[in-house]
C-alpha positions in Angstrom: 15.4 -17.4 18.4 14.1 -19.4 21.2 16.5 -21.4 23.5 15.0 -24.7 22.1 16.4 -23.9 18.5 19.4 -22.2 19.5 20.4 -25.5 21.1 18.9 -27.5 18.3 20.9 -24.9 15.5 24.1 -25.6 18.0 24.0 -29.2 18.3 23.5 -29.9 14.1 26.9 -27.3 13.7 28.7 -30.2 16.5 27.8 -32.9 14.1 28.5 -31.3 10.9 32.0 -30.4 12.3 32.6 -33.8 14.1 31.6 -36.2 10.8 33.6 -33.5 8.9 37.1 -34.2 11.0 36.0 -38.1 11.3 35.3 -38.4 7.2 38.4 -36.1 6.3 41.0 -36.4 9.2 43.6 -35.1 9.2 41.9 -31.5 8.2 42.7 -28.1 9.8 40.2 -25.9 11.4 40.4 -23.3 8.4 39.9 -26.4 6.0 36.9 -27.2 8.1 35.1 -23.9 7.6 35.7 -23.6 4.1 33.9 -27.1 3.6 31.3 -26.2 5.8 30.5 -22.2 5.3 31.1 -22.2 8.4 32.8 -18.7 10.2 36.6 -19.6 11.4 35.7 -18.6 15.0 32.0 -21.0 14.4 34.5 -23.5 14.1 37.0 -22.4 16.5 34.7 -22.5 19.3 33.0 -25.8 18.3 36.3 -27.8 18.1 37.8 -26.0 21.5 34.4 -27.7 23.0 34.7 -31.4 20.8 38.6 -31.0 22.0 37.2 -30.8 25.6 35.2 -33.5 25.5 38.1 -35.4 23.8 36.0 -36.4 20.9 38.7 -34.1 18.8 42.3 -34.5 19.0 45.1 -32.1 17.8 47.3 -34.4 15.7 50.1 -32.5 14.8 50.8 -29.3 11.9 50.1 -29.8 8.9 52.4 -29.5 5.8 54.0 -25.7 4.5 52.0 -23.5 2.3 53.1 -22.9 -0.8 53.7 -19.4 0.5 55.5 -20.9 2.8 53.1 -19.6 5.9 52.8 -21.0 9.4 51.7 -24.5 9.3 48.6 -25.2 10.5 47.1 -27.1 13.6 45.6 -30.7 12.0 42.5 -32.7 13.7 42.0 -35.9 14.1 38.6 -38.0 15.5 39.5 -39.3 18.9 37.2 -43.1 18.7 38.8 -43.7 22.4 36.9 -41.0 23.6 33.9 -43.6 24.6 32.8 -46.9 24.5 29.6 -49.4 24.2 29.1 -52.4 25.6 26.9 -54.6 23.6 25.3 -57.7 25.4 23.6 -60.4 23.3 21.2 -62.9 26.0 21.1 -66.1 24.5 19.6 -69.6 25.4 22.5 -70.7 27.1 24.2 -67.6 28.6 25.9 -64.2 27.3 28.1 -62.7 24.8 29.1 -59.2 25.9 31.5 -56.9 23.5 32.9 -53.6 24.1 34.0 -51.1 21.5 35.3 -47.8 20.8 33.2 -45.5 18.6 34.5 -46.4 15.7 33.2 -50.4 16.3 37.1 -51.3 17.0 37.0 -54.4 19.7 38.4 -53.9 22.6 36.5 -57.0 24.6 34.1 -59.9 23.6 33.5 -63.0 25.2 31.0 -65.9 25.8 29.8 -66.9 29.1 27.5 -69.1 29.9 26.1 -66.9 33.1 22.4 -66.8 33.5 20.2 -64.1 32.2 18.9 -62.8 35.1 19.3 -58.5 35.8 21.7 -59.2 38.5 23.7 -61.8 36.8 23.7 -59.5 33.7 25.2 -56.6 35.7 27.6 -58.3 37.2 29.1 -59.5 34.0 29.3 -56.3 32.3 31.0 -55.1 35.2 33.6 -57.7 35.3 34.3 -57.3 31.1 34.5 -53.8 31.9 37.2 -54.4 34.5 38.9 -56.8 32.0 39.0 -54.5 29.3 40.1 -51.6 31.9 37.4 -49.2 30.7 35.7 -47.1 33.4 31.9 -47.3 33.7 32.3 -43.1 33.2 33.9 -44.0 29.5 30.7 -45.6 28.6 27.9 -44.1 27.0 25.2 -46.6 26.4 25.0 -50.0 26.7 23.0 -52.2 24.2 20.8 -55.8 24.8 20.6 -57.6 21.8 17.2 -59.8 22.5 16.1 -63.2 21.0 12.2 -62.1 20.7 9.4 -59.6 20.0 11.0 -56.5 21.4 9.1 -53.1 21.8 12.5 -50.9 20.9 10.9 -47.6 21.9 10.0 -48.6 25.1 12.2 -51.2 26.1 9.7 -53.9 26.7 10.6 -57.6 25.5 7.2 -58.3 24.3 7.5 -61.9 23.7 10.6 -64.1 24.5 10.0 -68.1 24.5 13.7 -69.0 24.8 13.5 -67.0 28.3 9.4 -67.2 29.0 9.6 -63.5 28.9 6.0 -61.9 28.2 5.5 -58.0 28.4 8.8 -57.9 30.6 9.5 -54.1 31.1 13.7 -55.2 30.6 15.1 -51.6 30.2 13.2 -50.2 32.9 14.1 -53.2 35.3 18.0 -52.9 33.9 18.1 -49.6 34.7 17.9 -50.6 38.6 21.3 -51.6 38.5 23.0 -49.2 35.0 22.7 -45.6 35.5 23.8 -45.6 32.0 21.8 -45.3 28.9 19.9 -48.4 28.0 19.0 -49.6 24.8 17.3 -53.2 23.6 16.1 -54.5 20.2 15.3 -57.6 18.1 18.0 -60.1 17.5 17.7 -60.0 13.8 17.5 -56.6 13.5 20.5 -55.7 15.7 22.1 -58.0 13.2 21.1 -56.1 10.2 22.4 -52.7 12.2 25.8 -54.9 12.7 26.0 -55.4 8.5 25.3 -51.8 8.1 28.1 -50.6 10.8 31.0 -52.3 9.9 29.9 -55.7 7.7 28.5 -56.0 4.1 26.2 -53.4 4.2 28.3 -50.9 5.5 26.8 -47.3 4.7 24.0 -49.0 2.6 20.4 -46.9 2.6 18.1 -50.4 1.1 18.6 -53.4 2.1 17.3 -57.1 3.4 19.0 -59.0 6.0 17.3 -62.5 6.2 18.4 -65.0 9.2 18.2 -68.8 8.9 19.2 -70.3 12.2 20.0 -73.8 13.1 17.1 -74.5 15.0 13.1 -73.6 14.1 14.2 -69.8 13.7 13.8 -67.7 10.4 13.4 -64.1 10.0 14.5 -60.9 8.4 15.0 -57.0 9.1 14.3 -54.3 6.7 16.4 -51.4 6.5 15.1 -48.8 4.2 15.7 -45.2 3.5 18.9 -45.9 6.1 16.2 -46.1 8.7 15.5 -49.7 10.3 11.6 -50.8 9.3 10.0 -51.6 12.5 6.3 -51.8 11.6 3.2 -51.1 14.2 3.5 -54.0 16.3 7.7 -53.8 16.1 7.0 -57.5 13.8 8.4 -55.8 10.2 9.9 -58.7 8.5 8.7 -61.6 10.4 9.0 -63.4 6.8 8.3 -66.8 8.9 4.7 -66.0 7.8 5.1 -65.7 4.0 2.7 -67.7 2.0 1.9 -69.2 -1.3 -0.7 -70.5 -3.5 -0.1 -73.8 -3.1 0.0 -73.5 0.9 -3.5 -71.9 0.8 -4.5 -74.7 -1.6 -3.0 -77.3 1.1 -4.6 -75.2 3.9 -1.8 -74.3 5.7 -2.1 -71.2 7.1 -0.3 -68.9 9.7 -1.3 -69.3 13.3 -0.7 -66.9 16.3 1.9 -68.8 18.5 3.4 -71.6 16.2 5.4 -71.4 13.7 5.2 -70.1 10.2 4.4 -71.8 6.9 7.5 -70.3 5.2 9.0 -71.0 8.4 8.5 -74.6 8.1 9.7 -75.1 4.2 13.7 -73.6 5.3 14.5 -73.2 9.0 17.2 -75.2 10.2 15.3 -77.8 11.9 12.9 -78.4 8.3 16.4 -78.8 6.8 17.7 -81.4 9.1 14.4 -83.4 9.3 15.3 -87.1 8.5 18.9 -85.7 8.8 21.0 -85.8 11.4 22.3 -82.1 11.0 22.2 -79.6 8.1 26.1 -79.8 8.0 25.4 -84.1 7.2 22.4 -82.9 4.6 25.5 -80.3 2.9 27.6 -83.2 3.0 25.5 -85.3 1.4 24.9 -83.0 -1.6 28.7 -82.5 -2.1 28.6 -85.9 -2.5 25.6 -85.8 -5.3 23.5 -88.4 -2.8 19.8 -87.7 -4.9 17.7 -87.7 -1.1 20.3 -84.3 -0.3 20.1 -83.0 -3.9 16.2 -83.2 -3.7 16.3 -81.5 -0.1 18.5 -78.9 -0.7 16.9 -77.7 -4.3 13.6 -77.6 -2.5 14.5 -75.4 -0.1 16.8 -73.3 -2.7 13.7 -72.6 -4.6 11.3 -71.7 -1.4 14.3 -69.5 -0.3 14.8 -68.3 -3.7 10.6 -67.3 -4.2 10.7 -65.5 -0.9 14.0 -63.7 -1.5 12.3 -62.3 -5.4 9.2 -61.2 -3.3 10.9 -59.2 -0.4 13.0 -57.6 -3.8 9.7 -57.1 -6.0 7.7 -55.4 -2.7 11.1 -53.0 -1.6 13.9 -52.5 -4.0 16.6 -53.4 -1.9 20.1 -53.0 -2.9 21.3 -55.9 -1.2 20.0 -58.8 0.2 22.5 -60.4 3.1 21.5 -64.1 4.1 22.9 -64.3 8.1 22.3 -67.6 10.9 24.4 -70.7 10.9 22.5 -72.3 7.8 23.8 -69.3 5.5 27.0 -70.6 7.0 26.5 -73.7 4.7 24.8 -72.0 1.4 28.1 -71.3 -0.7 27.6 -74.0 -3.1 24.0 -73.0 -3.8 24.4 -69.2 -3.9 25.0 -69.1 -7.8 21.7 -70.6 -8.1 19.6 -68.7 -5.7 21.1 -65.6 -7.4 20.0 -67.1 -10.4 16.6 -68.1 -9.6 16.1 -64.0 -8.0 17.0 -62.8 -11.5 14.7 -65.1 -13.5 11.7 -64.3 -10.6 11.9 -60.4 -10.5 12.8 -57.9 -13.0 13.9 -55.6 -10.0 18.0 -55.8 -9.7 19.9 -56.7 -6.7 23.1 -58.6 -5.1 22.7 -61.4 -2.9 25.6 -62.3 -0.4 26.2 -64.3 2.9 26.9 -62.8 5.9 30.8 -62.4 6.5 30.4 -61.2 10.3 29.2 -64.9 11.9 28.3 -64.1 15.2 29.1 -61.2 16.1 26.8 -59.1 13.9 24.3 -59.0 16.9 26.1 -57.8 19.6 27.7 -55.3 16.8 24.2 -53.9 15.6 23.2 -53.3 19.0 26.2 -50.9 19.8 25.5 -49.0 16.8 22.0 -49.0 17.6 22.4 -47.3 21.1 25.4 -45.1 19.6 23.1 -44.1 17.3 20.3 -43.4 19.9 22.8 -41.8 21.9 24.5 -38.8 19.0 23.0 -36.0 21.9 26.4 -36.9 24.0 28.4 -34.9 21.6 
């Protein structure tokens, strides 16, 4: 066998034993290798190396036989052994987080320090001080990026919050982190973040859709379990979805300004003529007929595009994220409604439970993810 495959043959063993003390902890090494088919001195060796590396801890014997033999050694998944740091660049500063490897916080906060590389460094260094973790317990550090991003190659492709065009970020972040560096699309770090540890935890299909407060919709597709990027890294840029009647009304899509769909339930379409979308929710509480109008209109727009995304890719779930899903309670019976009467094709519709920090959260998992060759 060549060395390639050896290695290759070696390193799916690692995993398979790791996920099988993570998912069944505490489990003994003989329990290990009867779950796996794995020989007792296969496993030996591979938890002697995880144990090293202090991804494996011993936890302690294990109850008697019922021959009353020597107890034996138990294992437990060690999620101290290394840590992420997530860093989500916004308008109007940072939001870094740090967690173990099980997504366990260990240090989040806001500033509102400038997003230059420099600045950037030196903030992650400081949280990482603060949260008294050593550069040398990290193993990859995530940007969570407001924009067009080329994942694969790290290149922010288009940024207008920041004026970024074609900036080469991981390459020019790597100047100052010798560490693994990892940067992706806002929205679809926030869909990784519901698949880690919100409500689409361990999901394969589903939709996350984000409605922001501003001019900002958009969406991620995960599919398969695998995130749907599309050619030009622009899967799910549901801003451009369009009807009949649009097309009727010639209103089309346009390279550089904002989206038909877009324009019918962002944020900013919501508040027109308001003076926020938390007065517009107000004001349908309170049954005034201008609110009721507004917010039934853009029920049934939101309602049309959700049943489309469902028709086109069977999704399991679809999760509405951003502040506005923030204010949709009172109207999620009848989007769910109007989704069940539009498709035939079955799904659940929920808001986000994870606020904010889904970003920075998905971005983690992301570069743990891209990262699984530590091990």
């Amino acid at each position: 066998m060549r060395k390639g495959n050896l290695e290759l043959l070696k390193k799916i063993n690692r995993d398979l034993v790791l996920e099988t003390i993570r998912s069944q902890q505490p489990i003994s090494r003989a329990k290990v290798a009867q779950r796996l088919s794995f020989s007792r001195s296969t496993v030996s060796s591979i938890v002697d190396e995880l144990i090293a590396k202090k991804f494996v801890v011993e936890t302690g014997f294990g109850s008697s036989t019922k021959e009353g033999g020597r107890r034996a050694i138990e294992l437990g998944f060690n999620p101290k052994s290394g840590f992420a740091v997530g860093v989500e660049l916004m308008a109007n500063g940072l939001f870094i987080c740090i967690t173990d490897l099980d997504g366990n916080v260990v240090w989040k906060e806001r500033s509102n320090a400038g997003n230059d590389f420099k600045t950037i460094y030196e903030c992650i260094l400081a949280s990482l001080d603060q949260a008294s973790i050593s550069m040398d317990a990290v193993i990859a550090i995530g940007f969570c990026i407001p924009g067009l991003t080329n994942s694969k190659q790290g290149i922010v492709v288009d940024a207008p919050e920041f004026g970024w065009k074609d900036v080469p970020f991981v390459e020019e972040m790597k100047k100052y982190l010798a560490k693994p560096i990892y940067a992706n699309n806002d929205v679809n770090c926030a869909a990784l973040g519901e698949r880690w540890v919100g409500g689409a935890k361990d999901l394969e299909d589903f939709i996350y859709i984000y409605i922001g407060l501003g001019s900002g919709v958009g969406s991620a597709i995960v599919a398969n379990g695998n995130l749907v990027h599309g050619k030009d890294f622009m899967a799910g840029e549901i801003a451009y979805l369009i009807e009949e009647e649009d097309v009727s009304r010639n209103l089309v899509n346009v390279a550089g300004q904002f989206g038909v769909f877009e324009k019918k339930i962002s944020g900013k379409s919501l508040a027109e003529n308001d003076s926020s979308v938390q007065a517009l929710f107000q004001g349908y509480a309170l049954s005034e007929a201008h609110s009721i109008q507004k917010v039934k209109r853009f029920v049934s727009h939101l309602s049309i595009g959700i049943a489309n995304m469902v028709s086109l890719l069977n999704p399991e779930k679809v999760i509405l994220g951003g502040e506005v899903a923030g204010y949709l309670a009172p109207v999620l019976d009848e989007i769910r409604s109007n989704v069940g009467r539009l498709t035939p094709i079955q799904t659940t519709v929920e808001i986000s439970q994870m606020g904010a920090d889904a970003g920075v959260l998905g971005v983690i998992a992301y570069a743990f993810d891209q990262e699984q060759n530590v091990i």
